[in-house]
C-alpha positions as CSV (number, residue, x, y, z in Angstrom):
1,X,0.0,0.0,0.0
2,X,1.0,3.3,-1.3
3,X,-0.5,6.7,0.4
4,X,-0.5,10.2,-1.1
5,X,-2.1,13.3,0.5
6,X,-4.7,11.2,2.3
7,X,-4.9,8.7,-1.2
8,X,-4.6,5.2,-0.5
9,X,-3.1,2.7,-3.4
10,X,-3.2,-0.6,-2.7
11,X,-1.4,-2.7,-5.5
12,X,-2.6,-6.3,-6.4
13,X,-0.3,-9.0,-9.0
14,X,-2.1,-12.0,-10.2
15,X,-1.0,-14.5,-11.9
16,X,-3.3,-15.3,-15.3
17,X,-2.8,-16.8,-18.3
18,X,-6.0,-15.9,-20.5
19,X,-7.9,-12.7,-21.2
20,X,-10.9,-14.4,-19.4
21,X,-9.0,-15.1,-16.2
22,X,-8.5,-11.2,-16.4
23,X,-12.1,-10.4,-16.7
24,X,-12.8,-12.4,-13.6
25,X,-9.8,-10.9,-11.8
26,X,-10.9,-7.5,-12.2
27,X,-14.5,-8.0,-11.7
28,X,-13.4,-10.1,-8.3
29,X,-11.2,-7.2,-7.3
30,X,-14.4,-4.6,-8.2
31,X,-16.6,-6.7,-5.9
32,X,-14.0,-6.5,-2.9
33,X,-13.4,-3.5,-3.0
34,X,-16.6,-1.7,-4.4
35,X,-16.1,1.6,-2.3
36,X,-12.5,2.6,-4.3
37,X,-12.9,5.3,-7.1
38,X,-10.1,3.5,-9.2
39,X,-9.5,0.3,-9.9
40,X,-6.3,0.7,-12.7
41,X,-4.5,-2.1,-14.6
42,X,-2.1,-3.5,-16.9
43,X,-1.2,-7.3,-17.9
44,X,0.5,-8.9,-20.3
45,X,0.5,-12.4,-21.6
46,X,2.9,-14.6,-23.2
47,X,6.6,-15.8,-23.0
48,X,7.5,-12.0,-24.5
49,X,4.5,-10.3,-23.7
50,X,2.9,-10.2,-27.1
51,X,-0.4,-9.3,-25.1
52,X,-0.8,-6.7,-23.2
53,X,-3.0,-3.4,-22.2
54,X,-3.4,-1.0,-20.1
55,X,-6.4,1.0,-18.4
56,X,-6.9,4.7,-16.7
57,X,-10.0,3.7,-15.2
58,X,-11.1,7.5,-15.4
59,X,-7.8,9.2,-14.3
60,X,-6.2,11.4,-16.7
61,X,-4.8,9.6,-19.5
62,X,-1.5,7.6,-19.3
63,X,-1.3,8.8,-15.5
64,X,-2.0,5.0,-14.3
65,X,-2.0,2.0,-17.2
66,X,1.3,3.4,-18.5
67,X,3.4,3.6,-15.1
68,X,2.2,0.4,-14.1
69,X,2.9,-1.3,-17.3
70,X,6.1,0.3,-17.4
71,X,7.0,-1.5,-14.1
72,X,5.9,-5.2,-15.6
73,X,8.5,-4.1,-18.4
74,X,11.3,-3.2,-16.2
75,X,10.6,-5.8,-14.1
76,X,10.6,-8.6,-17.0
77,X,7.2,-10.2,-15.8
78,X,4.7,-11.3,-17.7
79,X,1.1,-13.6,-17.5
80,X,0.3,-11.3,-15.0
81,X,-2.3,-8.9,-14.2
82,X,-0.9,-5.5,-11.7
83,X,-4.4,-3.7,-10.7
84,X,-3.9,-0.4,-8.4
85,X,-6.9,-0.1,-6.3
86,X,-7.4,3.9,-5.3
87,X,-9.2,5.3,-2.8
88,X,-9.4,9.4,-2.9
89,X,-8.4,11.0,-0.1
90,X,-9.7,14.6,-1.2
91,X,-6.5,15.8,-2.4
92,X,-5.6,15.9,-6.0
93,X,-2.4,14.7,-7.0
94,X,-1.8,16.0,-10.0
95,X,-0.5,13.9,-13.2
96,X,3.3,13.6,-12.2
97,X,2.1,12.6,-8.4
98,X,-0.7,10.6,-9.9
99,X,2.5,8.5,-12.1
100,X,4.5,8.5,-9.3
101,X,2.1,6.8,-6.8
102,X,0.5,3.7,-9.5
103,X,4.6,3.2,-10.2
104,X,5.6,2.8,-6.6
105,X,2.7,1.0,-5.6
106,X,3.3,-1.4,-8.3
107,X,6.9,-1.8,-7.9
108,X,6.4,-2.5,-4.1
109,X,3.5,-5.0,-5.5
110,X,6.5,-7.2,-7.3
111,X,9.2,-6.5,-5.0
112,X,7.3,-8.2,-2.5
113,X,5.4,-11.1,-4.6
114,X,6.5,-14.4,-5.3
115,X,7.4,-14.4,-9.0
116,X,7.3,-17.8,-10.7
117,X,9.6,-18.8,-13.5
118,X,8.5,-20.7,-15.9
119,X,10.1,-23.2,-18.6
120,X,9.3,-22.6,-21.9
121,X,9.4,-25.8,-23.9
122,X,9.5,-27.0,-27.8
123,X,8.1,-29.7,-29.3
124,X,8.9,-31.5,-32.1
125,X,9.3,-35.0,-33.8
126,X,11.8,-36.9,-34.2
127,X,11.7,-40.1,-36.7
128,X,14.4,-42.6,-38.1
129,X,14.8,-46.3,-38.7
130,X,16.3,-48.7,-36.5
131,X,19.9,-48.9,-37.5
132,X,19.7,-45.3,-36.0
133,X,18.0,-46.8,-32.4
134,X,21.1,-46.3,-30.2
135,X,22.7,-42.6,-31.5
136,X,19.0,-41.3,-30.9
137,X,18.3,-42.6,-28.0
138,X,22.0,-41.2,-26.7
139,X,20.8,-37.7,-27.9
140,X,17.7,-38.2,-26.1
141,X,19.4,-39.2,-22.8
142,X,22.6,-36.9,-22.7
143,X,20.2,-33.9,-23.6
144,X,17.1,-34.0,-21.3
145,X,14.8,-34.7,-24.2
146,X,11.5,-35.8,-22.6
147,X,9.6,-38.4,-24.3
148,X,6.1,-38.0,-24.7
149,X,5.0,-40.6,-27.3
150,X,7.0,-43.1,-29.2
151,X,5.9,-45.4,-31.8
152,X,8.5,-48.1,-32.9
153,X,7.2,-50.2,-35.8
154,X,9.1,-50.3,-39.1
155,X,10.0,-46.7,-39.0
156,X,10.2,-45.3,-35.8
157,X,9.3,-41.8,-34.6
158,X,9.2,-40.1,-31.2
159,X,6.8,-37.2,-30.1
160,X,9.0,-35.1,-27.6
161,X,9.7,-31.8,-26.0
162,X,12.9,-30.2,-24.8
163,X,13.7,-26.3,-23.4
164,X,13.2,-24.1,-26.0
165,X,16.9,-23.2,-25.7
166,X,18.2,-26.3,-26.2
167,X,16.2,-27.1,-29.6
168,X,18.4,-25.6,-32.0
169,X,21.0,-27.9,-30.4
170,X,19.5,-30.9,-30.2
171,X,18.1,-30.6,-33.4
172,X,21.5,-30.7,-35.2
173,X,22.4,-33.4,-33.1
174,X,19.8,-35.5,-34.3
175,X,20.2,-34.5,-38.1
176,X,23.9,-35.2,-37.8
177,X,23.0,-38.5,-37.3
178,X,22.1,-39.3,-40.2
179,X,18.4,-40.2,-42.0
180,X,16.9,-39.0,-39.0
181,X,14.3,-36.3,-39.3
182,X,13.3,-33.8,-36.4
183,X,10.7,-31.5,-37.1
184,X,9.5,-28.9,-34.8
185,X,6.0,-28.9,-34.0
186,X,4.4,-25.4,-34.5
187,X,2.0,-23.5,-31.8
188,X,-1.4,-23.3,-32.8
């Protein structure tokens, strides 16, 4: 919690992972606290953040969304929704003390939140005949290539994932091998 000239900020970071888990999220925080005048926000969603927006919730424009999507930025956070509740203590703040207090009361919001780091994975398929068994299977082992299917008939191919990071690696590896395909499987 933030205060400024008798206004009270009180910054909220949820987790979400879906537009519609924001829609709940701010209509849960509205309920709880119903009395506040503001209720501001930014999220963003995806491994880079290729979602995002911001809202004033009636203060002057780009005095709240912007600062406290500015701090998810700085901060390196995303799938996650910052609302600043605000309570008006009869003072106006002005737009530099209004930008000031959404960006201090969301940087105190992530300083003290848990934040959760997540693996981002690849998945792709890998597939070979036999003579080829043992080199893949090495690959697979010395590499932390997680097997999620695997179909071993006449030709054999393997559904698997592996950190996105490593991909371009492992890949090579497997086409150095020799008539061994591996194919990365695109996001839908």
């Amino acid at each position: 919690m933030f205060r400024d000239k008798g206004s009270r900020f009180i910054g909220h970071l949820i987790p979400v992972s879906s537009q519609d888990e924001i829609r709940v999220e701010l209509e849960n925080l509205r309920r709880e606290f119903h009395d506040a005048r503001h209720h501001c926000y930014a999220w963003r969603i995806g491994a880079g953040g290729e979602s995002w927006r911001v809202n004033d919730d009636g203060e002057p424009s780009g005095s709240a969304g912007k600062p406290i999507y500015g701090q998810l930025l700085s901060s390196n956070i995303s799938d996650v929704l910052a609302v600043v509740v605000r309570y008006f203590g009869g003072t106006k703040l002005g737009i530099p003390g209004l930008i000031h207090a959404y960006k201090t009361t969301t940087r105190e919001a992530i300083e003290t939140a848990t934040i959760i780091d997540k693996v981002l994975y690849a998945e792709f398929t890998i597939n070979f005949g036999y003579p080829s068994m043992n080199q893949v299977m090495k690959v697979v082992r010395e590499h932390d290539v997680e097997i999620l299917r695997n179909d071993f008939n006449i030709n054999c191919s393997i559904y698997a994932r592996v950190r996105k990071s490593a991909l371009t690696r492992v890949a090579e590896l497997f086409q150095n091998i020799g008539k061994v395909q591996c194919t990365e499987i695109q996001e839908k």
